[in-house]
C-alpha positions in Angstrom: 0.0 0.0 0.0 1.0 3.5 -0.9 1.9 6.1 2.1 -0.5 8.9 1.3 0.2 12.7 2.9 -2.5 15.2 2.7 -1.6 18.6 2.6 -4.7 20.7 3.8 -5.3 23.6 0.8 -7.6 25.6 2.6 -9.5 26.4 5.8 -12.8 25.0 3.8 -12.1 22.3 1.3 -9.2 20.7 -0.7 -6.3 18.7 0.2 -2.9 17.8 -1.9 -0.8 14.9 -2.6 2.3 14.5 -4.4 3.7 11.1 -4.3 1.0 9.1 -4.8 0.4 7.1 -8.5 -3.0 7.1 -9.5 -2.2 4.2 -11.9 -3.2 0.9 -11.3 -3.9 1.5 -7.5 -4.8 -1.1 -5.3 -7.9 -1.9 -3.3 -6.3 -0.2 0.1 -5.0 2.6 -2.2 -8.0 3.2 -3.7 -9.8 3.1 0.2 -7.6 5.8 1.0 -8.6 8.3 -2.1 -11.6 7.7 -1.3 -11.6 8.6 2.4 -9.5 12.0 1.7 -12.3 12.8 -0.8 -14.8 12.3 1.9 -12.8 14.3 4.4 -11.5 17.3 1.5 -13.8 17.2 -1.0 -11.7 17.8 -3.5 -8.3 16.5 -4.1 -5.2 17.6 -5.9 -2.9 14.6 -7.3 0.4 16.4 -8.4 2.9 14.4 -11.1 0.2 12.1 -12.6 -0.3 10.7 -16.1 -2.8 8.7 -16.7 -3.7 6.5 -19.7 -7.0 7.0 -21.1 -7.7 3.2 -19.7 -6.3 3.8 -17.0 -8.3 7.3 -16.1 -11.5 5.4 -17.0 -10.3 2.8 -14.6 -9.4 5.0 -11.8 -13.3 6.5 -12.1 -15.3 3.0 -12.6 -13.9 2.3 -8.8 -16.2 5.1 -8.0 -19.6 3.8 -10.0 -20.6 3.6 -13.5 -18.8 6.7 -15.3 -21.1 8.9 -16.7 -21.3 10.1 -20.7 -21.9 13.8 -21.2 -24.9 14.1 -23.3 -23.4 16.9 -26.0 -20.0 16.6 -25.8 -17.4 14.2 -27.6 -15.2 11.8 -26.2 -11.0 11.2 -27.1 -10.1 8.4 -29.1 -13.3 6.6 -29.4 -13.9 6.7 -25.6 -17.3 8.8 -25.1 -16.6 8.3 -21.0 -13.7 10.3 -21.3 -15.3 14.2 -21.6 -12.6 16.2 -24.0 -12.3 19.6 -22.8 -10.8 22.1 -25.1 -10.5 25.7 -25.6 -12.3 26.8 -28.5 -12.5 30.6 -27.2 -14.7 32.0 -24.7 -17.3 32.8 -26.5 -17.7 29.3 -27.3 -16.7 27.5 -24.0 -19.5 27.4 -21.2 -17.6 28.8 -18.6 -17.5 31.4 -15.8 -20.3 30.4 -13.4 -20.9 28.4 -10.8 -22.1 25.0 -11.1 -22.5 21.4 -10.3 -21.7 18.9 -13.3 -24.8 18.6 -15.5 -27.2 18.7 -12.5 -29.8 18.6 -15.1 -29.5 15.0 -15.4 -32.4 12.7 -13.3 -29.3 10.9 -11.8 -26.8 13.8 -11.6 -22.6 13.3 -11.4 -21.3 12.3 -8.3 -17.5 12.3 -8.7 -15.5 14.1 -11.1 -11.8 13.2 -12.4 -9.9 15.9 -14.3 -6.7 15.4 -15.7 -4.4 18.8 -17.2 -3.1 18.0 -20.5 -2.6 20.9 -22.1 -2.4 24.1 -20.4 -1.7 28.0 -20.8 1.6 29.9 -19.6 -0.9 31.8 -17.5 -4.4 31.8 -16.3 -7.0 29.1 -15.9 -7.7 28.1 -12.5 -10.1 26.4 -10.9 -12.2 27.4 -7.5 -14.3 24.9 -6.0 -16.5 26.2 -3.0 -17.8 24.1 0.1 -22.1 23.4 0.0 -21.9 21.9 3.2 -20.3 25.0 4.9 -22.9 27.3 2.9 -25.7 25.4 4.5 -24.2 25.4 7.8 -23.9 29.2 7.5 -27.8 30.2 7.1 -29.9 31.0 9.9 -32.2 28.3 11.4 -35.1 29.9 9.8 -34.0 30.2 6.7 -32.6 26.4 6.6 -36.1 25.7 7.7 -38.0 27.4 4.7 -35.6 25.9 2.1 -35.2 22.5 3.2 -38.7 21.5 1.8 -38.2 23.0 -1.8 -36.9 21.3 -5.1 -35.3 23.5 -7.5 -35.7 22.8 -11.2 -32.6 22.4 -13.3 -32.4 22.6 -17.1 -29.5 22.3 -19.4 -28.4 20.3 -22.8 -32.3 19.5 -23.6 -32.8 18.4 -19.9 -34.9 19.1 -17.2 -35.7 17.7 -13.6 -35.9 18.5 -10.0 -33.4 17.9 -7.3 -34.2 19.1 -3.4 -32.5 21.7 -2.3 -31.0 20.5 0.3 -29.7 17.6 -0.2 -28.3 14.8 1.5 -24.9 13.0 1.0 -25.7 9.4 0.3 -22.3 8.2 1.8 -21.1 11.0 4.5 -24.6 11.2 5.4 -24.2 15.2 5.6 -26.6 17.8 3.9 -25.4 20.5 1.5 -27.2 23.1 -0.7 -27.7 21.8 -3.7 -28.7 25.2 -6.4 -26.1 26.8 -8.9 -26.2 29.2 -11.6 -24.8 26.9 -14.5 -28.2 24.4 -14.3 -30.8 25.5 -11.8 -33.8 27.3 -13.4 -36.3 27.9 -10.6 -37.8 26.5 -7.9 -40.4 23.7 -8.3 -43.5 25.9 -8.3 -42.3 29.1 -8.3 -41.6 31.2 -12.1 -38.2 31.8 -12.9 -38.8 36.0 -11.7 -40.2 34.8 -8.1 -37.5 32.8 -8.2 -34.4 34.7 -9.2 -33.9 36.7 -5.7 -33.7 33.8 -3.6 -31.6 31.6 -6.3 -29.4 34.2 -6.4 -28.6 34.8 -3.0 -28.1 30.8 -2.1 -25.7 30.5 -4.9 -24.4 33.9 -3.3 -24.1 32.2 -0.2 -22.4 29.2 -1.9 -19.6 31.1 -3.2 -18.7 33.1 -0.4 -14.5 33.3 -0.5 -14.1 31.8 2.7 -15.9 28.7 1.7 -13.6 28.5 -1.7 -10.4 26.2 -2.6 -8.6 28.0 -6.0 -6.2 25.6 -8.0 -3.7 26.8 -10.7 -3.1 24.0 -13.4 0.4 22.6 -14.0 0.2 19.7 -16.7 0.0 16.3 -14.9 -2.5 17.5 -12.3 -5.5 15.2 -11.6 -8.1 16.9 -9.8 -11.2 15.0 -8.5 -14.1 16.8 -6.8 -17.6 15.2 -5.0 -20.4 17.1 -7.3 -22.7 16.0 -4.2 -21.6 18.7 -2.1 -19.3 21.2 -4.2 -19.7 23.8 -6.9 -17.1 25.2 -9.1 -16.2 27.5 -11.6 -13.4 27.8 -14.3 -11.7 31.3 -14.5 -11.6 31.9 -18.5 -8.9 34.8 -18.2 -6.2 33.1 -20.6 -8.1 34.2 -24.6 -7.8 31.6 -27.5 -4.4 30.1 -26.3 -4.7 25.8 -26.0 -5.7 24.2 -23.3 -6.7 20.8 -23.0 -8.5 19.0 -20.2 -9.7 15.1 -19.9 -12.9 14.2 -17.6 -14.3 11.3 -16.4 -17.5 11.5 -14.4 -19.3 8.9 -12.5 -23.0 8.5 -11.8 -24.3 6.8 -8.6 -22.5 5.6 -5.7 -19.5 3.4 -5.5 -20.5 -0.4 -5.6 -21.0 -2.8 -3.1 
């Protein structure tokens, strides 16, 4: 079994490792990733490279991976999400979301390897739902926690609660973002928008925020279950390259 050392990223969220080999782990290794997601929810692996077979590996230890509904695949493998810069005009990014929460059965983990990257620019922040939940007053935790919020995206649309709560950890986090959720189940879109606006607000605050910058070789894997994020497009038309894999469900039995 590999010796794992987690180096705490923020007061929030995150935690780093850098000699540990994502490839071909073994059962215990794999029991500790998992546990440090649990306790960081979201982990940096420093001085990876992982195969396409083995990053599709590394996620179907998690559940069944998960293909995006619009977008393609490298090399013939549709579970492996290609993320390229094609401008940012064209690129959805620059707001906060959970992956394609729009689904019935949303994302639960998400596996992102740095391929390609800019000289500059291009980090990631990912931002603590549990803490933002924790951080509302009793009455307004009480209002919410009955509501569903609709989310829409990619030709999709379902309800997820609001609160929700972790199927593993057991813990609640808010569940709303700005990439996916429309309204609330009930409500239009304009009665809505003020409350919406000031969960995902809430949700973003700095002090519940981890920010990564990329170096190539960097695997980052975050828990969609109780974190948003949001990619910083500040670096123009230059290349960068990105492979995903994303799981559905829960880990199996």
């Amino acid at each position: 079994m590999q010796k794992m050392s987690v180096e705490k990223l923020s007061g929030s969220l995150g935690g780093q490792v850098c000699n540990f080999d994502l490839s071909n782990i073994s059962d215990d290794d794999f029991e500790q990733v998992a546990k440090a997601l649990h306790d960081h929810q979201v982990m940096v692996f420093k001085r990876q490279s992982l195969s396409i077979g083995d990053h599709a590996a590394l996620g179907k230890r998690f559940g069944v991976l998960h293909t995006h509904p619009v977008s393609a695949g490298v090399n013939n493998h549709p579970e492996i999400l290609l993320l390229r810069n094609r401008g940012k005009a064209e690129n959805i990014t620059e707001a906060w979301h959970s992956d394609v929460s729009c689904q019935e059965e949303p994302p639960s983990i998400s596996i992102l390897q740095a391929i390609d990257i800019p000289p500059y620019g291009g980090d990631t922040i990912w931002a603590n739902q549990y803490a933002a939940l924790d951080s509302l007053s009793p009455t307004m935790r009480t209002m919410i926690t009955p509501l569903r919020a609709v989310h829409r995206g990619f030709d999709m649309e379902t309800s997820h609660p609001v609160v929700r709560t972790h199927p593993e950890t057991g813990k609640q986090a808010l569940y709303v973002n700005h990439g996916f959720t429309n309204r609330f189940d009930g409500m239009t879109r304009t009665e809505s928008k003020p409350l919406l606006d000031y969960l995902v607000e809430v949700g973003s605050r700095a002090d519940f925020t981890v920010r990564h910058s990329w170096a190539v070789g960097d695997i980052v894997m975050w828990d969609n279950r109780c974190v948003m994020h949001y990619a910083i497009h500040d670096y123009d038309d230059m290349p960068r390259e990105m492979h995903r894999v994303t799981v559905c469900g829960e880990r199996p039995a």
